[in-house]
C-alpha positions as CSV (number, residue, x, y, z in Angstrom):
1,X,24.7,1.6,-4.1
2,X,26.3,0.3,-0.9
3,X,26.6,-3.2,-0.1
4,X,24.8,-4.7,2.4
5,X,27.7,-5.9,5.2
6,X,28.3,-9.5,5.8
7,X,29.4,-10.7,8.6
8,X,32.3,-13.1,8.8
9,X,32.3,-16.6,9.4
10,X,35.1,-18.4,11.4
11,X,34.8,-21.8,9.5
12,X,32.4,-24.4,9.9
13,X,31.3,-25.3,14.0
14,X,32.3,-28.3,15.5
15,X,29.3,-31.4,15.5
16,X,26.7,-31.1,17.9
17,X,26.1,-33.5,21.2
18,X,22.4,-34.2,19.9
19,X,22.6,-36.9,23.3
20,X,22.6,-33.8,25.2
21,X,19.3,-32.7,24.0
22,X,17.8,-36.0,24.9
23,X,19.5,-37.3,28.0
24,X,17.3,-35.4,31.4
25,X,20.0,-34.9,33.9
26,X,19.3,-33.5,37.4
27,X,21.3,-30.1,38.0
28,X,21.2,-29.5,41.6
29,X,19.3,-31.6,44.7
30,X,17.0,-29.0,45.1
31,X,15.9,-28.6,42.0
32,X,15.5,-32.2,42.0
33,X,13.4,-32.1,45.1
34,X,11.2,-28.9,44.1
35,X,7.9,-29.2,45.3
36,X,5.4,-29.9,42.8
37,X,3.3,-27.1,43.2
38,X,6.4,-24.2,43.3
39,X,7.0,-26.0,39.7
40,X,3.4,-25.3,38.5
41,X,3.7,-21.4,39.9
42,X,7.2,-20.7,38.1
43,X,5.7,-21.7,35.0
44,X,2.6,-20.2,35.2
45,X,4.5,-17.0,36.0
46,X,6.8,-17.7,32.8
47,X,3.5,-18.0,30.8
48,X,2.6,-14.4,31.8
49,X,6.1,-12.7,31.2
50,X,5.7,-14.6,27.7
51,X,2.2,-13.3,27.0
52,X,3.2,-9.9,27.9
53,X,6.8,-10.1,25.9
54,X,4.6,-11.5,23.0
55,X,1.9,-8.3,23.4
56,X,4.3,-5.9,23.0
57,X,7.1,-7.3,21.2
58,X,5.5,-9.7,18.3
59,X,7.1,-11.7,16.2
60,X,8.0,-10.4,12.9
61,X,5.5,-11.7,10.2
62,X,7.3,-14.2,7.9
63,X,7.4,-12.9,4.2
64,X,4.0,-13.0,2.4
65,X,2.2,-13.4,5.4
66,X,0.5,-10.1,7.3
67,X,1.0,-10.3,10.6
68,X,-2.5,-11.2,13.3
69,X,-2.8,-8.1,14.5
70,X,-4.0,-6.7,11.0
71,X,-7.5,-7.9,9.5
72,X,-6.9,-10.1,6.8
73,X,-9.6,-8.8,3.9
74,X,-11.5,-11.1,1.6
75,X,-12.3,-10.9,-2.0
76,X,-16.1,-11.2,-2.8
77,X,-15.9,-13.5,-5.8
78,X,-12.4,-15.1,-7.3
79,X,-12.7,-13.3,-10.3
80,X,-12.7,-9.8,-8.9
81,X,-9.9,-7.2,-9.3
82,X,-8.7,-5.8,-6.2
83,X,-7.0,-2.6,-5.8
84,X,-5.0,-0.5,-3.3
85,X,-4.0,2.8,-3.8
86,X,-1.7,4.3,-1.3
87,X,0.1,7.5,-0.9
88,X,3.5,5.6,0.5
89,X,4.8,8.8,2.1
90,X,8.6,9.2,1.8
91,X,10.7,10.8,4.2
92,X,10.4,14.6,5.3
93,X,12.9,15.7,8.1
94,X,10.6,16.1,10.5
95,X,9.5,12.4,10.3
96,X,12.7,11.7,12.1
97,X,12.0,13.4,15.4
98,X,8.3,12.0,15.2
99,X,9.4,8.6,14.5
100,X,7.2,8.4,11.7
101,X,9.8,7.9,9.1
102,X,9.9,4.8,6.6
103,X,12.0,2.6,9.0
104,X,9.9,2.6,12.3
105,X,7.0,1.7,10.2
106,X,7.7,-0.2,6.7
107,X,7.0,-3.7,8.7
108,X,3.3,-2.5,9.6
109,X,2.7,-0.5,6.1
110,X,3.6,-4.1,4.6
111,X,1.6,-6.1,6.9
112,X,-1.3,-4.0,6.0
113,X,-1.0,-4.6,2.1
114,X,-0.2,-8.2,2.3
115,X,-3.8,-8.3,4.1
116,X,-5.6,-6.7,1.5
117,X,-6.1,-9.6,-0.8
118,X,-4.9,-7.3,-3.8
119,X,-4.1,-7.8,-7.4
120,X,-3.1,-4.4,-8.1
121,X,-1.1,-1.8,-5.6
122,X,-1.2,2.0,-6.7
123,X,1.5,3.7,-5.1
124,X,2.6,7.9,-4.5
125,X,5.1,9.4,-3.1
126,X,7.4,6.6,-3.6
127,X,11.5,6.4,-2.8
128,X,14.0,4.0,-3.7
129,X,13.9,3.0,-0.1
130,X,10.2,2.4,-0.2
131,X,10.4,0.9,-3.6
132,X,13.3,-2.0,-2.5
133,X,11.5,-2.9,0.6
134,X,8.4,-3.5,-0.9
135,X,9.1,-5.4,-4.0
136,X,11.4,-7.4,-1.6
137,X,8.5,-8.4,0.6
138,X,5.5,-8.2,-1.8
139,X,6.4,-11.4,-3.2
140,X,4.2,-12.8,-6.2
141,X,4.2,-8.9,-7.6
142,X,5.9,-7.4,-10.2
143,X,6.8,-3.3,-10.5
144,X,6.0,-0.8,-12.8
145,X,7.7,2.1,-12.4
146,X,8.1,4.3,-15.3
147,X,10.7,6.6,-16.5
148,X,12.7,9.1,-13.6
149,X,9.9,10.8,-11.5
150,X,7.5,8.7,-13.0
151,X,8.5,6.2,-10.0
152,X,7.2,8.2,-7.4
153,X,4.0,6.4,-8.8
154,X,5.0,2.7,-9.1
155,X,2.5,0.4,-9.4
156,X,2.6,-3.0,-8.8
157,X,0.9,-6.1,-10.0
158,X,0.5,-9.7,-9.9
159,X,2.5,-11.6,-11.2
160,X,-0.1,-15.2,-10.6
161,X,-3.1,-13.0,-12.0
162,X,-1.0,-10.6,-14.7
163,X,1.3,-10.1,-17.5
164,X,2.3,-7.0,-18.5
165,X,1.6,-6.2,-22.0
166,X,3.2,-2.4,-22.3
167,X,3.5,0.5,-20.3
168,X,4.3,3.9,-20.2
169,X,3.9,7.7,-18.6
170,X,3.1,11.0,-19.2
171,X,3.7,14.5,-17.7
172,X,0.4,16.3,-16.4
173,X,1.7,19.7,-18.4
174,X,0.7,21.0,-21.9
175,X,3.4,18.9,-23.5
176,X,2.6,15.7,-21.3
177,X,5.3,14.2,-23.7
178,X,8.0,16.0,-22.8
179,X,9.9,14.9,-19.4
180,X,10.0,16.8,-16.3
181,X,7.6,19.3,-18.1
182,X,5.2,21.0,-15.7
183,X,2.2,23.8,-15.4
184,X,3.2,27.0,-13.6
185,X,2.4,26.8,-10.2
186,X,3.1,23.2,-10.4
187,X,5.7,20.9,-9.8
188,X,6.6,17.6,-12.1
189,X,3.3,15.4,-11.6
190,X,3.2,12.6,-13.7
191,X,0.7,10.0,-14.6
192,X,2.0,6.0,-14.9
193,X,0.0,3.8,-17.5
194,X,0.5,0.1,-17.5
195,X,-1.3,-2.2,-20.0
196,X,-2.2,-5.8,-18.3
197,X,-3.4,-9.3,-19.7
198,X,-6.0,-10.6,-17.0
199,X,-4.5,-14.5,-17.5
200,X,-8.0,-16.2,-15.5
201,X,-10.1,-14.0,-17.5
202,X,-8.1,-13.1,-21.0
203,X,-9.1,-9.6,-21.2
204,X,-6.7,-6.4,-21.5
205,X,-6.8,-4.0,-18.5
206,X,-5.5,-0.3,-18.5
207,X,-4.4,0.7,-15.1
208,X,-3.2,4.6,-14.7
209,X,-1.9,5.9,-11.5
210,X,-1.3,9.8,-11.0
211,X,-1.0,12.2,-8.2
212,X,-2.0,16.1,-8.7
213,X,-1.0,19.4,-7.0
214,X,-1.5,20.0,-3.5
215,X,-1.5,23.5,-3.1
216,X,-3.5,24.7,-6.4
217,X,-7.1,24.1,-7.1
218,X,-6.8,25.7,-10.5
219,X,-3.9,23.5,-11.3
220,X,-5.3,20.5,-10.1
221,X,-8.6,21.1,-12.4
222,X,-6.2,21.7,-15.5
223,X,-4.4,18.4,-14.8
224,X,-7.6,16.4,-14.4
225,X,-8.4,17.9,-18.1
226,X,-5.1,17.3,-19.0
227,X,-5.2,13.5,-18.5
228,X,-8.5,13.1,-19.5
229,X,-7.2,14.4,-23.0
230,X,-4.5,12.3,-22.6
231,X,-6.8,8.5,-21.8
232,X,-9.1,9.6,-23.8
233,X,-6.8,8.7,-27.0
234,X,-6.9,5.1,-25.4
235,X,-9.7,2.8,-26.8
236,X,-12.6,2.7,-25.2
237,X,-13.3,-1.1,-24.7
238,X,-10.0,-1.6,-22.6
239,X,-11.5,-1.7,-18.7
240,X,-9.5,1.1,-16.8
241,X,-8.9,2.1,-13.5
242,X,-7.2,5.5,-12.4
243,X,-5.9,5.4,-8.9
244,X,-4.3,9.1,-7.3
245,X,-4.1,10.6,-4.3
246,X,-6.0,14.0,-6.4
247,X,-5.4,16.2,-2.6
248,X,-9.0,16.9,-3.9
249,X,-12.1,16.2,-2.5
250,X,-15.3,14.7,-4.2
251,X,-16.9,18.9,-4.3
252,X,-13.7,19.9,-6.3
253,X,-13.4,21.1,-10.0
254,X,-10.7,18.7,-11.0
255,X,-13.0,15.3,-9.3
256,X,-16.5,17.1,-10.9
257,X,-14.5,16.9,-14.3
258,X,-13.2,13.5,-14.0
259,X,-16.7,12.2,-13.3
260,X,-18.1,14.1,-16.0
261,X,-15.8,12.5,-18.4
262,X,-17.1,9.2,-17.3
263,X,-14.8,8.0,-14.7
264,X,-17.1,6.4,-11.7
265,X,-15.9,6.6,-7.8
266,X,-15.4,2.9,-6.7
267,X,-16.0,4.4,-3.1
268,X,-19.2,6.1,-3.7
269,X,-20.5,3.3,-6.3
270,X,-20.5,1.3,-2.8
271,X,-21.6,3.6,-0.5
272,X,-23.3,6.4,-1.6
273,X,-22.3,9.8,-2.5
274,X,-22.3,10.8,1.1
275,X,-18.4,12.3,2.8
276,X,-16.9,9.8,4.6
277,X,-13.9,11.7,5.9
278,X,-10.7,11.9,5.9
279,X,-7.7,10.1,3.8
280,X,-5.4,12.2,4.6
281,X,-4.9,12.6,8.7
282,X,-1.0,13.4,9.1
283,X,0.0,10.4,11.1
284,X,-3.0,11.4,13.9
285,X,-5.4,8.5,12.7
286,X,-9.3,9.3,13.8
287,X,-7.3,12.1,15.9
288,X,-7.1,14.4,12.7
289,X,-9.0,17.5,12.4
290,X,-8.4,19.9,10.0
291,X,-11.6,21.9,9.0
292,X,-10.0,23.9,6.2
293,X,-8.9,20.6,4.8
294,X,-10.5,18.4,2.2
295,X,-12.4,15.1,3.4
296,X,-11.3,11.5,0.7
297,X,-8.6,12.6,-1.3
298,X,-7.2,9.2,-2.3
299,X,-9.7,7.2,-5.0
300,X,-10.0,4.3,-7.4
301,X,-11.8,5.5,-10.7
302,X,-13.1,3.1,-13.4
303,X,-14.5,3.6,-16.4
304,X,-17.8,1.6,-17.4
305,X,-16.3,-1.5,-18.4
306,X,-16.1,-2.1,-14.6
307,X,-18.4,-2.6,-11.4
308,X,-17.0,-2.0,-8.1
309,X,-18.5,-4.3,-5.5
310,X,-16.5,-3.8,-2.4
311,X,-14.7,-0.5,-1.2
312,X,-12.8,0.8,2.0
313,X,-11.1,3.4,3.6
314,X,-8.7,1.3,5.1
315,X,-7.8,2.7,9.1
316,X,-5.7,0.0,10.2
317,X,-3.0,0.8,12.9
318,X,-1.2,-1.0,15.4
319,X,-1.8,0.9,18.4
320,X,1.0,3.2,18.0
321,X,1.8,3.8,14.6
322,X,-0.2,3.8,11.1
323,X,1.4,2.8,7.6
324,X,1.8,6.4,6.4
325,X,0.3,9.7,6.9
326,X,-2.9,8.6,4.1
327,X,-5.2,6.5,4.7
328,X,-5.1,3.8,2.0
329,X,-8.0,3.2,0.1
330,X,-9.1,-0.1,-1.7
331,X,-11.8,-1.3,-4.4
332,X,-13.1,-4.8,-5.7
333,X,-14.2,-4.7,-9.1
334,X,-16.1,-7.0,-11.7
335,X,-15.7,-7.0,-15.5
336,X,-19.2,-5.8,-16.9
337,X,-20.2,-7.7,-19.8
């Protein structure tokens, strides 16, 4: 991988005239005899450039820290789990000519995590580009990300709240063993597992993180069997959460199964069962419309062992751009007893 390019340094700079800095000194006679009230105009003008440099070109947030414009979220109790899952998007061509390609917007997209108060991030669609940017300015997480295409779907985690005790993946095909193996019709989807030691709490937690077809209902209801079969193997007093974006909405075969099998809808826990629109809106925001297109496609599943208390699609955008062309979506959770 290239090297990033340092500049050259001429040598060390000659010492500073700190007296300079403290000495007033009149540079002109008629800036010595400006009148009072000219002084407080100029400056009052200076204020307003500033404000209006300041609106439109903010300072960058310093690492860790989300910038003001995004609303910083807050966790209900200390002891919840909170988790993010977001569909990253990676580059297509015609992101370029839009200017909604990683580059333009990978400040905002990590503004908006950072403000989420999470423990967990879910991520799809995932590049080396998106990967090195975030783990560089996440700080206090740690990455997961599986074997080959299994990074698409990285997740990170905590470093202050985890520790990772295993991890693994697994292809959503008939021989979910075997790499790069795939159902007809499908491309290579694959589902990341990470075991976790909750260090406040002590207990284990199973996190999965997946992301099904997007053109094929069929195939999308085979892979939610498919990795049901495949969780179901994994005892069943470990708390889990799934995270995906399923391109399936809450009517669909493939979620109808995974809810049968026991998995609940953090979203829908919280709010009710009703539609609440769209997580997928191409870059267009509330703008979207798409009536031959599914509504929430992007969820955080548990299992029992898990209550969610707190859920939201999260909208955020700064005015001209959003973090990627899904909404993200986030859950608190509580251990049950």
């Amino acid at each position: 991988m290239m090297q990033p390019h340092r500049m050259c340094h001429p040598g060390p700079l000659p010492p500073r005239d700190l007296s300079r800095l403290t000495a007033p000194r009149v540079v002109c006679e008629k800036h010595a005899r400006m009148n009072p009230q000219k002084i407080t105009r100029t400056l009052a003008f200076a204020g307003v450039l500033l404000a209006i440099a300041t609106l439109f070109f903010p300072a960058p947030s310093a690492a860790g820290v989300p910038a003001a414009s995004v609303s910083q979220r807050h966790r209900k109790t200390e002891a919840a789990i909170r988790v993010v899952s977001a569909n990253i998007r990676h580059d297509f061509a015609k992101d370029f000519e839009t200017g909604d390609s990683w580059e333009p917007r990978k400040e905002f997209c990590r503004d908006v995590l950072l403000a989420q108060d999470a423990d967990i991030f879910c991520f799809q669609e995932m590049r080396i580009n998106n990967f090195d940017y975030l783990k560089e300015n996440l700080p206090g997480f740690a990455a997961f990300y599986g074997p080959a295409e299994a990074s698409k779907n990285a997740i990170f985690y905590s470093t202050k709240r985890f520790e990772k005790i295993e991890g693994g993946a697994f292809w959503l095909s008939d021989t979910p063993e075997k790499p790069f193996s795939h159902l007809p019709k499908s491309g290579d989807r694959v589902a990341n597992h990470l075991l976790l030691r909750d260090k406040l709490t002590g207990r284990r937690l199973l996190v999965w993180n997946t992301h099904f077809q997007h053109d094929n209902e069929d195939v999308r209801t085979r892979q939610a069997r498919i990795f049901t079969s495949f969780a179901e193997k994994r005892p069943a007093d470990i708390p889990q959460i799934l995270t995906a974006d399923f391109n399936a909405d809450a009517n669909t075969p493939a979620i109808q199964h995974l809810k049968a099998s026991g998995w609940i809808d953090s979203y829908a826990a919280v709010h009710g069962p009703a539609e609440p629109g769209y997580t997928f809106h191409g870059f267009a925001g509330r703008a979207y419309k798409n009536p031959n297109s599914p509504g929430k496609i992007d969820f955080v599943f548990s299992n029992n062992l898990l209550r969610a208390t707190a859920a939201e699609i999260i909208r955020d955008s700064n005015g001209k751009r959003y973090p990627s062309d899904h909404y993200f979506v986030s859950a608190e959770m509580e251990y049950t007893p």
